[in-house]
C-alpha positions as CSV (number, residue, x, y, z in Angstrom):
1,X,0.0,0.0,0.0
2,X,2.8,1.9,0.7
3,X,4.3,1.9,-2.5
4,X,1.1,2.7,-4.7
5,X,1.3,6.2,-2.4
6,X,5.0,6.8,-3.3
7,X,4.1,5.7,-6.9
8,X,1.4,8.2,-7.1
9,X,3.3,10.9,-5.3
10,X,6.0,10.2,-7.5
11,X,4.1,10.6,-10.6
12,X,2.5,13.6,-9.9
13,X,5.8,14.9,-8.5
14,X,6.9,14.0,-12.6
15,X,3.7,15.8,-14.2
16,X,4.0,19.2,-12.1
17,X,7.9,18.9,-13.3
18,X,6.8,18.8,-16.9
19,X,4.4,20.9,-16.7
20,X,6.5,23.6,-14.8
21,X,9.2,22.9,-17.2
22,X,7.0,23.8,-20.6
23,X,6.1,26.9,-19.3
24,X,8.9,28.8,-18.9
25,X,10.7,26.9,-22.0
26,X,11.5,28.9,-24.7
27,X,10.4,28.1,-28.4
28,X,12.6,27.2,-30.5
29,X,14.4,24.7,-28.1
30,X,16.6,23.1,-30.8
31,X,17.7,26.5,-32.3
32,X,19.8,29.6,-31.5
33,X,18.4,32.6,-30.6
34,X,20.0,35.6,-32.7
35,X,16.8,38.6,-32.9
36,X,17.5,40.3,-30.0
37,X,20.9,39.4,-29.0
38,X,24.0,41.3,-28.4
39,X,26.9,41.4,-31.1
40,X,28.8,39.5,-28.4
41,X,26.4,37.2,-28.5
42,X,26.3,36.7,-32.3
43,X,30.2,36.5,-32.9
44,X,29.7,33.2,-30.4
45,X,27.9,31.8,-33.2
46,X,29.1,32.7,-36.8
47,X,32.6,34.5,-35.5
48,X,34.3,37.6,-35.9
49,X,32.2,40.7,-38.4
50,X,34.0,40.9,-41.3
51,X,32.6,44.6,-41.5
52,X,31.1,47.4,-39.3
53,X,29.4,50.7,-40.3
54,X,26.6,52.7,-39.0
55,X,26.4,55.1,-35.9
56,X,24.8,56.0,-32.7
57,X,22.0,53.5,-32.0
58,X,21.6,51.4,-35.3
59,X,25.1,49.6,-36.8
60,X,25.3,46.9,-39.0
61,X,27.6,43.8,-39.0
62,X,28.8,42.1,-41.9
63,X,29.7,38.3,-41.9
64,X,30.9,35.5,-44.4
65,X,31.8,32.7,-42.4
66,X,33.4,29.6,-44.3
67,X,30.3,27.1,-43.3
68,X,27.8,30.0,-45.0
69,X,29.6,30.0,-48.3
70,X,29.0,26.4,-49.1
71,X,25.1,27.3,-48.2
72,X,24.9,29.2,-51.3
73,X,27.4,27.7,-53.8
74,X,25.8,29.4,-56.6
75,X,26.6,32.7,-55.2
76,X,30.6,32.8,-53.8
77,X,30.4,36.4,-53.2
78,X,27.5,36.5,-50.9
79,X,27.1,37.4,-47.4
80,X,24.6,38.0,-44.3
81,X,24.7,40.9,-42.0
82,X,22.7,42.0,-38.9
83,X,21.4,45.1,-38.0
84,X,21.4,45.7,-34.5
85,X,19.6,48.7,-33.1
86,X,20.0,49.7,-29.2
87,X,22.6,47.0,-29.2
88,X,20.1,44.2,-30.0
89,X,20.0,42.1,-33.3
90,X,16.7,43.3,-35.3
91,X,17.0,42.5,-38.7
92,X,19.3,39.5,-40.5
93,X,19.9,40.5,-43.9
94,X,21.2,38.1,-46.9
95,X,23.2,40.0,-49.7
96,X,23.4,38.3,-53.1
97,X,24.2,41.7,-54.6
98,X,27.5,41.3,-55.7
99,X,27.0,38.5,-57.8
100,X,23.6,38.6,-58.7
101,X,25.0,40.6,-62.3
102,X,26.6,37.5,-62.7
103,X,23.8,34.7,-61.4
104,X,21.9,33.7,-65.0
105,X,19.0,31.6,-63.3
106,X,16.2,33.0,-62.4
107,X,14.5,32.9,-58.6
108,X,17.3,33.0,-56.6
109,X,16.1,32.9,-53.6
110,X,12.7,31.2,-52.8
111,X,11.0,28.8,-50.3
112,X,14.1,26.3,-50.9
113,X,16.7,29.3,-50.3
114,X,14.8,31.2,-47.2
115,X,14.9,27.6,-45.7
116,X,18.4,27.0,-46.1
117,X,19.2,30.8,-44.5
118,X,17.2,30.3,-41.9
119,X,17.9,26.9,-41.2
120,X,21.8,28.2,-41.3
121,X,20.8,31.3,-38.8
122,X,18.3,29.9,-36.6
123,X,19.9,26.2,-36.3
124,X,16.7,24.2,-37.0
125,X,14.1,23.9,-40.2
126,X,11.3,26.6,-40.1
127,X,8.1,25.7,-39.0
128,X,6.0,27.0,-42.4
129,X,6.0,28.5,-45.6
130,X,3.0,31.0,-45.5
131,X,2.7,34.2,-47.5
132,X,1.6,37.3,-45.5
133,X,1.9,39.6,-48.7
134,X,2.6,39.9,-51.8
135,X,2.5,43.7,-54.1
136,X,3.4,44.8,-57.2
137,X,6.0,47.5,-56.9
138,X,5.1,50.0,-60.0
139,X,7.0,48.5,-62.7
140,X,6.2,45.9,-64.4
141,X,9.1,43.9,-63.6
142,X,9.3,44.6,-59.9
143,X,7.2,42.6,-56.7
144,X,7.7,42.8,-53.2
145,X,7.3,39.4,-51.2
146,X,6.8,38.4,-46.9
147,X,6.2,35.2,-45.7
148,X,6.1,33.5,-42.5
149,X,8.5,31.1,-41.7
150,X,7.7,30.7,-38.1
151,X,8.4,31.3,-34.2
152,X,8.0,34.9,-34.9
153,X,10.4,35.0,-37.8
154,X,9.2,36.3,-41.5
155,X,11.9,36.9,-44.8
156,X,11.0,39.5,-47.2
157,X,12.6,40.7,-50.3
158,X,12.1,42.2,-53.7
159,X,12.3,40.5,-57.4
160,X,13.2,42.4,-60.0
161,X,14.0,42.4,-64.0
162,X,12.1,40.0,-66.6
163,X,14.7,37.2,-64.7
164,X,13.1,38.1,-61.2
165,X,16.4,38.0,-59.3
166,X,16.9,38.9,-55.4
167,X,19.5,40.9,-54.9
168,X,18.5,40.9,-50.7
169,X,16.1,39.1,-48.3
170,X,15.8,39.8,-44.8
171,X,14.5,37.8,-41.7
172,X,13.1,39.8,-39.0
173,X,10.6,39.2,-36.2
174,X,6.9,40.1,-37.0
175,X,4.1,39.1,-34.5
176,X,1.7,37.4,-37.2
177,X,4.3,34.7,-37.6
178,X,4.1,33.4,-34.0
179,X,1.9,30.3,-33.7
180,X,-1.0,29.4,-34.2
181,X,-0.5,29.7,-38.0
182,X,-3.8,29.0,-39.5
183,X,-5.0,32.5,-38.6
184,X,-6.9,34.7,-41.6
């Protein structure tokens, strides 16, 4: 009889745990948390800034790490930087522009390229693929893109040309990609 009470206190000792645990676990578990964090905190994960410009509050970091070029082996001249503003990382910014003169595909960076990034960044595959908007920019060669790829993180960026290239994309935290997803 004795046991079945240490079993049950036991076992509801275990529950409370878990259930104490969830709450105050952060999403994302798997990942690395970069929006928000300190360029201290940032050089810990993709090294030393191969750049810096900006001034007072809002300065920009540059990176190129060796493990990011063979993410994008089409494009050897790329990069990624982050914006932080008030010392805080805000927006993560992919650059193809230096070789997208040279790039002759068209879409360089979609669903299969926004995944890879943010895989690379965040550390684990994004949740979804939803579109929050999409708008023509005047010309008839240039649209504007967001989607969602979850836990708060969206990428936008811009086509352009009759080849529809992306010179930039950027991840950044928006509130309408925090779960649940299916909202309308």
């Amino acid at each position: 009889m004795k046991f079945c009470h240490v079993c049950q206190v036991f076992s509801g000792l275990t529950v409370g745990f878990l259930l104490f645990n969830s709450i105050f676990t952060p999403p994302a578990l798997a990942g690395r948390y970069v929006l928000n964090q300190t360029p201290q905190t940032i050089e810990l994960y993709f090294g030393r800034y191969l750049a810096k410009k900006g001034d007072g509050g809002k300065l920009t970091y540059t990176y190129a790490p060796k493990s990011f070029r063979r993410l994008f082996p089409q494009f050897p001249k790329s990069n990624f930087s982050i914006t932080f503003i008030n010392n805080q990382a805000q927006f993560i910014n992919l650059n193809f522009s230096s070789d997208f003169s040279e790039y002759p595909g068209n879409f360089n960076y979609d669903k299969v390229e926004a995944v890879k990034f943010y895989k690379y960044i965040f550390g684990y595959q994004p949740p979804i693929w939803q579109e929050l908007s999409a708008k023509f920019g005047g010309n008839e060669t240039v649209y504007f893109y967001e989607y969602c790829l979850g836990d708060g993180v969206a990428t936008s960026f811009g086509r352009y040309g009759y080849k529809q290239f992306t010179d930039a994309a950027t991840l950044f935290y928006d509130t309408r990609c925090e779960p649940p997803y299916n909202r309308n």
